[in-house]
N, CA, C and O of each residue as an XYZ file, in Angstrom:
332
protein
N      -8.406    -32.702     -7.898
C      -7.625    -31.522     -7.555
C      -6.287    -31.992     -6.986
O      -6.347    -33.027     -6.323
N      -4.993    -31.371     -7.138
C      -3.749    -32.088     -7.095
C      -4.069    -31.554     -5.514
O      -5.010    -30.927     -5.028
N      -2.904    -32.076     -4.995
C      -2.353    -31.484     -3.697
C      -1.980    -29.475     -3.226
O      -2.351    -28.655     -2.386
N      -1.071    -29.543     -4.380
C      -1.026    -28.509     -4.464
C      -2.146    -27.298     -4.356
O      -2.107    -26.312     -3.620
N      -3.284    -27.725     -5.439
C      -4.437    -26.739     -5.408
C      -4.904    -26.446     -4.590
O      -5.286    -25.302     -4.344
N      -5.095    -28.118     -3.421
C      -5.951    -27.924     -2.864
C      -5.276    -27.159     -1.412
O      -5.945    -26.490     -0.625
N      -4.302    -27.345     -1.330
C      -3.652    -26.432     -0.177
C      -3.696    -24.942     -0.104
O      -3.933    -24.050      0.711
N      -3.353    -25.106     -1.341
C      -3.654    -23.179     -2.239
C      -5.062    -22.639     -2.162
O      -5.187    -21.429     -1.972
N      -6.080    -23.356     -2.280
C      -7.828    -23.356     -2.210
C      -7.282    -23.108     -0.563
O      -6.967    -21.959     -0.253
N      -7.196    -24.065      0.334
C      -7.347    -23.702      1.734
C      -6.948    -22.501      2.162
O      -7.480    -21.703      2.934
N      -5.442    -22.458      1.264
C      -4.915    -20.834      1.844
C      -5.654    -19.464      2.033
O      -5.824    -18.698      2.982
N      -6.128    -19.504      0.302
C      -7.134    -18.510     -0.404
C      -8.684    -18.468      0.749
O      -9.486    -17.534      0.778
N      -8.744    -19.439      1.398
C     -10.290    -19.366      1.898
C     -10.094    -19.001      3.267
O     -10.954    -18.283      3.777
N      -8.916    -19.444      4.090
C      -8.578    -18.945      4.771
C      -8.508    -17.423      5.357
O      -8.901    -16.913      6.406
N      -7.822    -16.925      4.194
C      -7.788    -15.431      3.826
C      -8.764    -14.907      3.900
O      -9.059    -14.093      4.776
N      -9.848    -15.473      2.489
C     -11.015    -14.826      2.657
C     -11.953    -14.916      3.662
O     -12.814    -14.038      3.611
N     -12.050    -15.729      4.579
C     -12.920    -15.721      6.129
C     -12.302    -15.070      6.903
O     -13.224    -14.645      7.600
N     -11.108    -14.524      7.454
C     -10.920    -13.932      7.948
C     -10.837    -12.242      7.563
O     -11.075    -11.341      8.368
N     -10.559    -12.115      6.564
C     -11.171    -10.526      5.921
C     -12.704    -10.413      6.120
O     -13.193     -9.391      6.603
N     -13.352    -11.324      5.797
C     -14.643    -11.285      6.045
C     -15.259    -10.971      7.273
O     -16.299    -10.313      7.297
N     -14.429    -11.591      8.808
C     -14.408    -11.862     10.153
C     -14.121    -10.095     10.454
O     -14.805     -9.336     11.141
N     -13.081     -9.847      9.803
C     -12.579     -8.614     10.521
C     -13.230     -7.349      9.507
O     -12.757     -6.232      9.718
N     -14.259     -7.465      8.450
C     -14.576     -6.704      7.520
C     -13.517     -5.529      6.893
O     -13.483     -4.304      7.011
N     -12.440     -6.781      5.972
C     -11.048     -5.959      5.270
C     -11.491     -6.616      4.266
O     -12.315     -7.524      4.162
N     -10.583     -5.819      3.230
C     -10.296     -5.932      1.868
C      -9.380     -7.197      1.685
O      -8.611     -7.312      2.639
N      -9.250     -8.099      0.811
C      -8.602     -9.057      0.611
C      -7.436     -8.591      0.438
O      -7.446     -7.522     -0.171
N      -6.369     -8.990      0.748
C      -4.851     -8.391      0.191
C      -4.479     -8.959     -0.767
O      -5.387     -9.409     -1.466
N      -3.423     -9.140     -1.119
C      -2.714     -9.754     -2.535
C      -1.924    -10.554     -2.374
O      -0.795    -10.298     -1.955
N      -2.429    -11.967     -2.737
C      -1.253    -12.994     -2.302
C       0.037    -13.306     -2.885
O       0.020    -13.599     -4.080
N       0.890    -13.304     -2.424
C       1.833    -13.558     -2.810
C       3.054    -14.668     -2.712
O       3.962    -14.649     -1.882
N       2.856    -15.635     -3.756
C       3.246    -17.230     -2.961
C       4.772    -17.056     -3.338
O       5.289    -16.671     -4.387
N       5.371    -17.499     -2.039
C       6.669    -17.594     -1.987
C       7.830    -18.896     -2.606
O       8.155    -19.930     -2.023
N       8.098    -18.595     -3.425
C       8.996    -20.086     -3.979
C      10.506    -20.322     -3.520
O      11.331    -21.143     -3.920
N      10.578    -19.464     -2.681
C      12.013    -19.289     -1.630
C      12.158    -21.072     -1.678
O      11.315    -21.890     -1.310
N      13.635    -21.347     -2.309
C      14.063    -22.626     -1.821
C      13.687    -23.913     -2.870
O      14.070    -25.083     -2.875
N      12.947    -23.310     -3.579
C      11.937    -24.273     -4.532
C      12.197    -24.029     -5.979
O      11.968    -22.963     -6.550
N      12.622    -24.947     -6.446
C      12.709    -25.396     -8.203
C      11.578    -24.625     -9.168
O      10.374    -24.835     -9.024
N      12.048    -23.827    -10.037
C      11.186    -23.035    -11.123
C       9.526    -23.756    -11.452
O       8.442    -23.229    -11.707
N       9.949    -25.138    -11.304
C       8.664    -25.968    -11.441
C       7.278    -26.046    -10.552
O       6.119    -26.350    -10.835
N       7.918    -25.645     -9.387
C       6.451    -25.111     -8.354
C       6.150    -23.787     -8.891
O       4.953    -23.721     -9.173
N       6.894    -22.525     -9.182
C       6.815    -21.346     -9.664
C       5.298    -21.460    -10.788
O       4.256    -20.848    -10.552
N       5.514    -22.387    -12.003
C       5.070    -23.302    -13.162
C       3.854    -23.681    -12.088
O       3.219    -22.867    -11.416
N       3.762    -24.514    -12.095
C       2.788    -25.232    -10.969
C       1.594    -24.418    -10.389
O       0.411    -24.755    -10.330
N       2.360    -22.931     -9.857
C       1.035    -22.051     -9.301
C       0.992    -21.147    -10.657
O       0.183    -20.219    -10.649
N       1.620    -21.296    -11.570
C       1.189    -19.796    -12.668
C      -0.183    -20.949    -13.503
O      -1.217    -20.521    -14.017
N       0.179    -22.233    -13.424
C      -1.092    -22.967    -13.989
C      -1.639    -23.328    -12.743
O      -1.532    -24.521    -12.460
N      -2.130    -22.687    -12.031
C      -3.243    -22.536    -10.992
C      -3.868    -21.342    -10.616
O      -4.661    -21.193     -9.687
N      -3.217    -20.014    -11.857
C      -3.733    -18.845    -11.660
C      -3.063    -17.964    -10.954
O      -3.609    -16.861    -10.946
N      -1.752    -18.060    -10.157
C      -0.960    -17.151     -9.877
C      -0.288    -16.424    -10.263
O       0.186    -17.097    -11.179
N       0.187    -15.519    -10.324
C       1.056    -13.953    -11.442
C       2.206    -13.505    -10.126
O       3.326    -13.350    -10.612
N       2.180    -13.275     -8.647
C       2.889    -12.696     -8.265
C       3.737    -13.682     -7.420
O       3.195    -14.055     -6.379
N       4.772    -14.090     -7.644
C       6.302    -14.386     -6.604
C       6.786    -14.076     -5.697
O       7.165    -12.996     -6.150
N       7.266    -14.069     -4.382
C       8.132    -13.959     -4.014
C       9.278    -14.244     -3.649
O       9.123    -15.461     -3.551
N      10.726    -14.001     -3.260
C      11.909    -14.513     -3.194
C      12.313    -13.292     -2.373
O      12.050    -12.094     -2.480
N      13.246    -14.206     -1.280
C      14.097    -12.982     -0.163
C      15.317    -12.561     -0.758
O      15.726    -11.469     -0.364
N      16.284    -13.404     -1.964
C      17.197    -13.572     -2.251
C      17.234    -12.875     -3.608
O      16.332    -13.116     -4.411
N      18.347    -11.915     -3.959
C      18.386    -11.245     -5.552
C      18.941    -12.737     -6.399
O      18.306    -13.183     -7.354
N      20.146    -13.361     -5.902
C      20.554    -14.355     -6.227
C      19.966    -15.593     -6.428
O      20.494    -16.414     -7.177
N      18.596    -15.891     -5.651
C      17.744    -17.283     -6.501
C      16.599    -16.276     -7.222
O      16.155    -16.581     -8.329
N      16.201    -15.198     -6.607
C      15.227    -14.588     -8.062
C      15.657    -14.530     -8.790
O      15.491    -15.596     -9.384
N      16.739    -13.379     -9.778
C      17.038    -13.268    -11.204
C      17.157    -14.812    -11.781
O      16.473    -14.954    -12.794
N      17.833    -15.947    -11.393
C      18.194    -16.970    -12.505
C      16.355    -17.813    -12.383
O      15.828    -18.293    -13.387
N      15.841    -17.819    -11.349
C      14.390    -18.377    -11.288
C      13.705    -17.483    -12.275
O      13.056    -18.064    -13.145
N      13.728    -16.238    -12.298
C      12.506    -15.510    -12.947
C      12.555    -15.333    -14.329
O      11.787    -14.854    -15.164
N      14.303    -16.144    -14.365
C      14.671    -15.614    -16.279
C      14.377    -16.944    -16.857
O      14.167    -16.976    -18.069
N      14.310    -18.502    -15.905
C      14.210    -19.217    -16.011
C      12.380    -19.331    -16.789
O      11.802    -19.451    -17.869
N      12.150    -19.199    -15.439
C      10.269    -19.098    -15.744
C       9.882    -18.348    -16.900
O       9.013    -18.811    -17.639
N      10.538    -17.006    -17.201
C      10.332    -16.099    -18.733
C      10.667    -16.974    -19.563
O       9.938    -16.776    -20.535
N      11.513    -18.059    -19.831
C      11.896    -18.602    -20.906
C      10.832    -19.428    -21.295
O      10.760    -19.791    -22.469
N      10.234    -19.676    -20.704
C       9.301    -20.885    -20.120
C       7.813    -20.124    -20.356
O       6.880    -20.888    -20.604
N       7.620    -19.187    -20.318
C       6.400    -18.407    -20.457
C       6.930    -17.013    -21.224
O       7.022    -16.128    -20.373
N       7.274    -16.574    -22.437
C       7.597    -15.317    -22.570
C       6.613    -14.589    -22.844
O       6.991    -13.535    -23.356
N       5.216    -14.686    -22.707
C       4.273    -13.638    -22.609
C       3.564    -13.449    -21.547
O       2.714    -12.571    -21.397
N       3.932    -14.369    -20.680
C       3.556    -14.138    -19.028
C       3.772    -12.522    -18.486
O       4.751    -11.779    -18.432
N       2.275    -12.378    -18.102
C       2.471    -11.491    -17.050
C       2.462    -11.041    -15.430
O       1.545    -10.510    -14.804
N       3.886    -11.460    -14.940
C       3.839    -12.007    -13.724
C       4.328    -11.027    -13.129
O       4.628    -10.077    -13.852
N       4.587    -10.893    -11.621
C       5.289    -10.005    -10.727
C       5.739    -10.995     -9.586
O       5.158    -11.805     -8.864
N       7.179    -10.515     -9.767
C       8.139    -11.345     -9.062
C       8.283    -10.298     -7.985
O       8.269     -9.146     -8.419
N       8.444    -10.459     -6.430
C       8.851     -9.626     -5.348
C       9.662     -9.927     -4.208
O       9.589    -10.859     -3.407
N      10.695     -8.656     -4.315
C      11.915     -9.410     -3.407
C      11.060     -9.247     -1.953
O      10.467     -8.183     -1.776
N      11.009    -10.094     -1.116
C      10.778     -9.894      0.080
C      11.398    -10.420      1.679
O      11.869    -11.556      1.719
N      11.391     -9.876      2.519
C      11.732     -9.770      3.657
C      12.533     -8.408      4.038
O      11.939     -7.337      3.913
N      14.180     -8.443      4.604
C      14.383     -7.508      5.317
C      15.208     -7.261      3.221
O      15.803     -6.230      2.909
C-alpha cells in the first residue's frame, strides 16, 4: 500500500470510529488538493475518490480542466471551499 493510501485508509477510519462513537452518519469526504499538482488529484481518483476541493476559482478551473483532459469520462465533483 503506497503512502498515500495508507494515510487516506487512516483518514477514512478515523471518520468512521468516530461517527460510530457519536452514532452519525458518515459525511462525505472531501480531499483537498489546495496547493498540490493535478497528479495527487490523479493519485486519489486511482484510490477511489470523485470529490475535490479547492479555496481558489483560480487553481480550480486550470486543475479541474487539467484532470478532465486526463480522465474525460470521469465522474468527479470538484468544490470550491472555505470563506
Amino acid at each position: 500500500m503506497t503512502d498515500l493510501a495508507s494515510r487516506l485508509q487512516a483518514v477514512r477510519s478515523s471518520i468512521a470510529a468516530e461517527c460510530r462513537r457519536l452514532q452519525r452518519v458518515e459525511p462525505k469526504l472531501i480531499v483537498v488538493t489546495k496547493n498540490h499538482p493535478v497528479q495527487l488529484a490523479n493519485a486519489l481518483y486511482e484510490l477511489g475518490e470523485r470529490d475535490y476541493g479547492e479555496n481558489r476559482v483560480q487553481e480550480a478551473l486550470p486543475k479541474s480542466r487539467e484532470f478532465e483532459d486526463l480522465h474525460p469520462a470521469a465522474e468527479v465533483n470538484w468544490h470550491l471551499i472555505g470563506q
